[in-house]
TORKOL-646625 format. One record per atom (N, C-alpha, C): x, y, z; residue number from 1. Coordinates in nm, 3 decimals. Example, Ala and Ser with C-alpha at 12.3 -4.5 7.8 and 13.67 -1.06 7.14 Angstrom:
BEGIN
{xx->1.319 | yy->-0.569 | zz->0.780 | i->1}
{xx->1.230 | yy->-0.450 | zz->0.780 | i->1}
{xx->1.320 | yy->-0.330 | zz->0.780 | i->1}
{xx->1.285 | yy->-0.225 | zz->0.708 | i->2}
{xx->1.367 | yy->-0.106 | zz->0.714 | i->2}
{xx->1.290 | yy->0.003 | zz->0.787 | i->2}
% end
This chain:
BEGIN
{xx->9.215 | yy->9.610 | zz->6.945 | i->1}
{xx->9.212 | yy->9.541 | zz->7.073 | i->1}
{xx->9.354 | yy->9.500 | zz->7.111 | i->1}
{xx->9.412 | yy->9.540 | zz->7.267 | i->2}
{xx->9.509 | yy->9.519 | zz->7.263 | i->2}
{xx->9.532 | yy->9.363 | zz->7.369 | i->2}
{xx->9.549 | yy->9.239 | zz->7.350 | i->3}
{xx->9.535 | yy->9.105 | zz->7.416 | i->3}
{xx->9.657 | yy->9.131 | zz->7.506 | i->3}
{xx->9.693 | yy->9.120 | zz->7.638 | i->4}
{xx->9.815 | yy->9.091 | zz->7.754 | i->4}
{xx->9.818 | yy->9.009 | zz->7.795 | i->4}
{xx->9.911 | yy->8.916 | zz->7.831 | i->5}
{xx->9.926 | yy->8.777 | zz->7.875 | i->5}
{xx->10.047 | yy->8.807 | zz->7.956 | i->5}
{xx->9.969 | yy->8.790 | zz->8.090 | i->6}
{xx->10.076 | yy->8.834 | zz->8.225 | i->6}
{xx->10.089 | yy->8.674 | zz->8.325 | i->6}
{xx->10.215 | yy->8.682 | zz->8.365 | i->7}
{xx->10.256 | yy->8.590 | zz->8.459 | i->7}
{xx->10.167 | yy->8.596 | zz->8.592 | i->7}
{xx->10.169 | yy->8.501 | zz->8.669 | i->8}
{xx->10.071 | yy->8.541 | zz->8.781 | i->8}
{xx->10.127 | yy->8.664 | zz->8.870 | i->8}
{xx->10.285 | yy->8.717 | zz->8.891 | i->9}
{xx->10.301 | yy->8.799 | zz->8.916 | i->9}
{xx->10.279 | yy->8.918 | zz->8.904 | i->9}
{xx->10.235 | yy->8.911 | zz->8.785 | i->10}
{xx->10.187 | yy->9.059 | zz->8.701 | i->10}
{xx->10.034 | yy->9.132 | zz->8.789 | i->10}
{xx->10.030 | yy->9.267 | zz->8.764 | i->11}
{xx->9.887 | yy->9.299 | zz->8.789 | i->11}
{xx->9.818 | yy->9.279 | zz->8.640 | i->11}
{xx->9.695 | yy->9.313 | zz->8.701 | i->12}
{xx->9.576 | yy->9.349 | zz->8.555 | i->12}
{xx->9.575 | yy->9.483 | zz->8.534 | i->12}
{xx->9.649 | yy->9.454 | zz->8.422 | i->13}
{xx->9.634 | yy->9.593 | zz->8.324 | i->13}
{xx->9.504 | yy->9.649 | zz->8.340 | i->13}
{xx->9.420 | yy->9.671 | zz->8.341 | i->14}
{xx->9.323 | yy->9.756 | zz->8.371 | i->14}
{xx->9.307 | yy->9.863 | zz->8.510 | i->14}
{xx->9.401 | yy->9.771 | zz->8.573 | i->15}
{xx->9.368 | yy->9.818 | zz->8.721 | i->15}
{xx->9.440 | yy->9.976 | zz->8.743 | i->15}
{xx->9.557 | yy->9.988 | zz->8.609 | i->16}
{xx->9.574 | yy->10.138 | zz->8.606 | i->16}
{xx->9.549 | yy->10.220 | zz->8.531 | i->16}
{xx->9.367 | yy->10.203 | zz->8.464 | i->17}
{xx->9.275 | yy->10.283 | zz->8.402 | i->17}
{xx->9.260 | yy->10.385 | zz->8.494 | i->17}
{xx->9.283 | yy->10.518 | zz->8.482 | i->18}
{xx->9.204 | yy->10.645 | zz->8.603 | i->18}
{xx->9.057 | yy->10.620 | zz->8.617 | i->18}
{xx->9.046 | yy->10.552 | zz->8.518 | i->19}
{xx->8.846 | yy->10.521 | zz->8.499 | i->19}
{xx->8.814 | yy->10.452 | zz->8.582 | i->19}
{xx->8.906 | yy->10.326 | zz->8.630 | i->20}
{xx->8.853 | yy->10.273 | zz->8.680 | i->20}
{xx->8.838 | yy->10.305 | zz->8.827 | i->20}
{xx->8.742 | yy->10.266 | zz->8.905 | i->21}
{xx->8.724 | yy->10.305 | zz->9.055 | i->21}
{xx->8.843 | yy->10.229 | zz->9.132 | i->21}
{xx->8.832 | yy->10.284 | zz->9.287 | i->22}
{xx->9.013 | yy->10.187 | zz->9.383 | i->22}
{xx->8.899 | yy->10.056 | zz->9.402 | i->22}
{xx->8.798 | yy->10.065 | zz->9.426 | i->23}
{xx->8.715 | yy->9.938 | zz->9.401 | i->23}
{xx->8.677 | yy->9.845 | zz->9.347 | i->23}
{xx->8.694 | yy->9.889 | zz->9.202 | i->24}
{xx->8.718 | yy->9.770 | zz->9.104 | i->24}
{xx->8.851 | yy->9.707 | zz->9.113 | i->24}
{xx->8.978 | yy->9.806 | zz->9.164 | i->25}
{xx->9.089 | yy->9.795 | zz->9.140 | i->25}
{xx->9.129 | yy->9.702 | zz->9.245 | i->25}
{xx->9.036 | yy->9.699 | zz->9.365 | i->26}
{xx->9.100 | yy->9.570 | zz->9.453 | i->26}
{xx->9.062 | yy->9.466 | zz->9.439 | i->26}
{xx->8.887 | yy->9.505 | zz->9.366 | i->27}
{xx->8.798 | yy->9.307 | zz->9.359 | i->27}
{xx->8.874 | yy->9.252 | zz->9.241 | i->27}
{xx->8.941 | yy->9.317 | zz->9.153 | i->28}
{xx->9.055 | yy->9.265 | zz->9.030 | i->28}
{xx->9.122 | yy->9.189 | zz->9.061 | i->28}
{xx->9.222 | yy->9.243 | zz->9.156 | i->29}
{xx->9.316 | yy->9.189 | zz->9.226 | i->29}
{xx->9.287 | yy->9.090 | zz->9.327 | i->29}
{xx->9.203 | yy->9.138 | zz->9.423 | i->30}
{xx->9.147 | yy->9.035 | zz->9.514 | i->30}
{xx->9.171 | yy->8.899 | zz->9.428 | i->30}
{xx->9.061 | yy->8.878 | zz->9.332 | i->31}
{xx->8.986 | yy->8.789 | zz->9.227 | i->31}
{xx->9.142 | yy->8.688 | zz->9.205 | i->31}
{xx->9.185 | yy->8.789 | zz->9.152 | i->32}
{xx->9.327 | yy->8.721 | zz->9.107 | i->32}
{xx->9.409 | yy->8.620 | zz->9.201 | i->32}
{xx->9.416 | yy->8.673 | zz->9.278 | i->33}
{xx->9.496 | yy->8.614 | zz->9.402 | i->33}
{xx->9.399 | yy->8.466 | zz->9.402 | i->33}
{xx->9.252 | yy->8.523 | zz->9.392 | i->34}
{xx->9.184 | yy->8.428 | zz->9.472 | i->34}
{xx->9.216 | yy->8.290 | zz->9.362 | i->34}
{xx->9.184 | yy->8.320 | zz->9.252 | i->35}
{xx->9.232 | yy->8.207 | zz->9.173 | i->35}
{xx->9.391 | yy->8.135 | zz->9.187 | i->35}
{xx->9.456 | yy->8.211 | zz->9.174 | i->36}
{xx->9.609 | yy->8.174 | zz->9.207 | i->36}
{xx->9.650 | yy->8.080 | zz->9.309 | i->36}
{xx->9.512 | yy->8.102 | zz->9.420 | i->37}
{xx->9.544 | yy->7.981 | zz->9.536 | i->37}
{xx->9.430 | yy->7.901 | zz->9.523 | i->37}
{xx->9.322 | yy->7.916 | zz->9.429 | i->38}
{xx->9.277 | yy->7.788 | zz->9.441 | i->38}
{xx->9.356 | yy->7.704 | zz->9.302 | i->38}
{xx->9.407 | yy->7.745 | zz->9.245 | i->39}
{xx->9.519 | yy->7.649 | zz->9.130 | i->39}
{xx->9.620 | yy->7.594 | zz->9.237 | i->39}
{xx->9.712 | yy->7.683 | zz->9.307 | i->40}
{xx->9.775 | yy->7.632 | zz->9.412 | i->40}
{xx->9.747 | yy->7.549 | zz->9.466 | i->40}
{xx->9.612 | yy->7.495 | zz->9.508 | i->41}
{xx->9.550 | yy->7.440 | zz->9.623 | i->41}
{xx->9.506 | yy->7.291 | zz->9.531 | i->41}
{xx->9.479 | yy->7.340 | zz->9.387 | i->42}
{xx->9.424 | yy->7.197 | zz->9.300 | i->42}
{xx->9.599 | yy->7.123 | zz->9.271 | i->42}
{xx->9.677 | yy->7.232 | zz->9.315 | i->43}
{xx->9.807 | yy->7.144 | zz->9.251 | i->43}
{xx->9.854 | yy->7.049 | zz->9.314 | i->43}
{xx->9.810 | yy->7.131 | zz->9.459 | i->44}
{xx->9.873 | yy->7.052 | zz->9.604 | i->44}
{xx->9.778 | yy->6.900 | zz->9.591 | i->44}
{xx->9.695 | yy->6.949 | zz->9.584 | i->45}
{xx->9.587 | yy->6.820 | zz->9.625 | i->45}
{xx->9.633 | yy->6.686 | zz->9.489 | i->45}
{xx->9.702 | yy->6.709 | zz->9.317 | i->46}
{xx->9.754 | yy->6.627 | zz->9.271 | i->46}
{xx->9.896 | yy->6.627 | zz->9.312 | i->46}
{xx->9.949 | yy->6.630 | zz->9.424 | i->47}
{xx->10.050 | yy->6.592 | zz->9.429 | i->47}
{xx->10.179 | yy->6.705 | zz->9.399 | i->47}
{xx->10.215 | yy->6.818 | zz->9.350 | i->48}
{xx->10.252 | yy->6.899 | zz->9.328 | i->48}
{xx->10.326 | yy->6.918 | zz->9.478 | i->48}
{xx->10.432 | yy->6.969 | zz->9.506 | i->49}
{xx->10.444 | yy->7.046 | zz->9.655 | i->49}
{xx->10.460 | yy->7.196 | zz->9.626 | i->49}
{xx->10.436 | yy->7.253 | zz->9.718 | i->50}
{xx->10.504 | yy->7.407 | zz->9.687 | i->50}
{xx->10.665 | yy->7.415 | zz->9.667 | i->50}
{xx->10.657 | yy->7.508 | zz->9.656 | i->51}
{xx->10.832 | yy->7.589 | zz->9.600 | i->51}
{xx->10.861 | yy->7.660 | zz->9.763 | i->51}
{xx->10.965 | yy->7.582 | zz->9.771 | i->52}
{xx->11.023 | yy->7.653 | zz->9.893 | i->52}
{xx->11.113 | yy->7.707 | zz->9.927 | i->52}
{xx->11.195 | yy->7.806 | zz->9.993 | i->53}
{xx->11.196 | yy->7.903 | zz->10.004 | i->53}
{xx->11.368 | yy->7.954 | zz->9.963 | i->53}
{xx->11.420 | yy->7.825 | zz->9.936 | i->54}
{xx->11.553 | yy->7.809 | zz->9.887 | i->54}
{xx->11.543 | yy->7.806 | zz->9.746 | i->54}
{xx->11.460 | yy->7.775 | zz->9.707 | i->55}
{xx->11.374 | yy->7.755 | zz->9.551 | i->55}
{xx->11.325 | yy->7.879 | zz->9.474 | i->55}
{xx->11.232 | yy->7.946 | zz->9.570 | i->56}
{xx->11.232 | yy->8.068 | zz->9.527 | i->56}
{xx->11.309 | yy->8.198 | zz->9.519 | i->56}
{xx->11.415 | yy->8.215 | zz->9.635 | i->57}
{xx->11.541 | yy->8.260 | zz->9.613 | i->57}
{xx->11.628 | yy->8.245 | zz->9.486 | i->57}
{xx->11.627 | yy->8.142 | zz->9.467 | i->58}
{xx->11.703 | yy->8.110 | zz->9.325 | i->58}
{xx->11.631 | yy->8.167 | zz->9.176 | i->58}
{xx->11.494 | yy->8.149 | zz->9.201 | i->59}
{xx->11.468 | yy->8.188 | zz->9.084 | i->59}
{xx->11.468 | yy->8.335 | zz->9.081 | i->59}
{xx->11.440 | yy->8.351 | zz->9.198 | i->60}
{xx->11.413 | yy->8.563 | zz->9.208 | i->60}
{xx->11.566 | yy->8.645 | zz->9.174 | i->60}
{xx->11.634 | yy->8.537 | zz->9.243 | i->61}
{xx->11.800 | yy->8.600 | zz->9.167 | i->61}
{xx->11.798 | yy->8.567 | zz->9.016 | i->61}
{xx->11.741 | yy->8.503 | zz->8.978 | i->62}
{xx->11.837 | yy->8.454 | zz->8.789 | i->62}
{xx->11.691 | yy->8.563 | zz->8.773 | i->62}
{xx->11.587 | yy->8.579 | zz->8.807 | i->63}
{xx->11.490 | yy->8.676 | zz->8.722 | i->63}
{xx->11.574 | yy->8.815 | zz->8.744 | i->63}
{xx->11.650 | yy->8.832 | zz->8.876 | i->64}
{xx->11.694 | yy->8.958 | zz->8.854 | i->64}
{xx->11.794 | yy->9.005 | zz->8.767 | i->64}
{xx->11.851 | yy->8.902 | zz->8.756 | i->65}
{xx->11.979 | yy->8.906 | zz->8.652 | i->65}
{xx->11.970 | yy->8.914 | zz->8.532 | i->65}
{xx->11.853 | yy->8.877 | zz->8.475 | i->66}
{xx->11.790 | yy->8.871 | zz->8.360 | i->66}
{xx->11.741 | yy->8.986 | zz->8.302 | i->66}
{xx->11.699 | yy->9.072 | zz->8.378 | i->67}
{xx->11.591 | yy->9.239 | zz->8.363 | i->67}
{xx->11.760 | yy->9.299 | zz->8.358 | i->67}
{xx->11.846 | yy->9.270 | zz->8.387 | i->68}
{xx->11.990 | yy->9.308 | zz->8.406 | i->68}
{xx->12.046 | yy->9.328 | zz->8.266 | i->68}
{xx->12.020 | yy->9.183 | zz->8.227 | i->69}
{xx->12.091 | yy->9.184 | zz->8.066 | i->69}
{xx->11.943 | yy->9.251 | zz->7.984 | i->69}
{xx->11.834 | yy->9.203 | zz->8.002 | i->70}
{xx->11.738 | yy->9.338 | zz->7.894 | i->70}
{xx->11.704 | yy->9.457 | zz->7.893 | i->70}
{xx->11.748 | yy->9.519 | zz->8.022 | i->71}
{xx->11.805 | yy->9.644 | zz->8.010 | i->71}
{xx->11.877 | yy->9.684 | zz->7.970 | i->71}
{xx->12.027 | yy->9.657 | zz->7.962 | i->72}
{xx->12.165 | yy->9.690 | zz->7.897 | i->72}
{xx->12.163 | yy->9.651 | zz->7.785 | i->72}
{xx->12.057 | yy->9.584 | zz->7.723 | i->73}
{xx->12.035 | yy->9.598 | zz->7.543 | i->73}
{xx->11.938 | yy->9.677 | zz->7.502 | i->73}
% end
């Protein structure tokens, strides 16, 4: 059995089984998303704010920089 533990960015590994139907492959995903904003939505409601958009810029640059240096090793 092989266990994956993906960031919410990640897809579901399954979803690029040939087995599987484009139908399973969107209610997967759908599903996913759908959870992702109702966590979003339980975060907001304790107080949490979202990440905005100067915020996420920053992190999307240091993630890129990062795949930068684990590639070149």
């Amino acid at each position: 059995m092989i266990l994956e533990i993906n960031g919410a960015g990640a897809d579901p590994a399954h979803v690029f089984d040939p087995k599987v139907s484009i139908f399973q492959k969107y209610k997967a995903i759908f599903k996913q998303w759908k959870t992702m904003f109702r966590i979003a939505r339980a975060n907001r409601k304790n107080g949490l704010k979202y990440m905005n958009w100067k915020e996420a810029r920053r992190i999307l640059k240091r993630n890129k920089e990062h795949q930068k240096i684990v590639k070149s090793s």
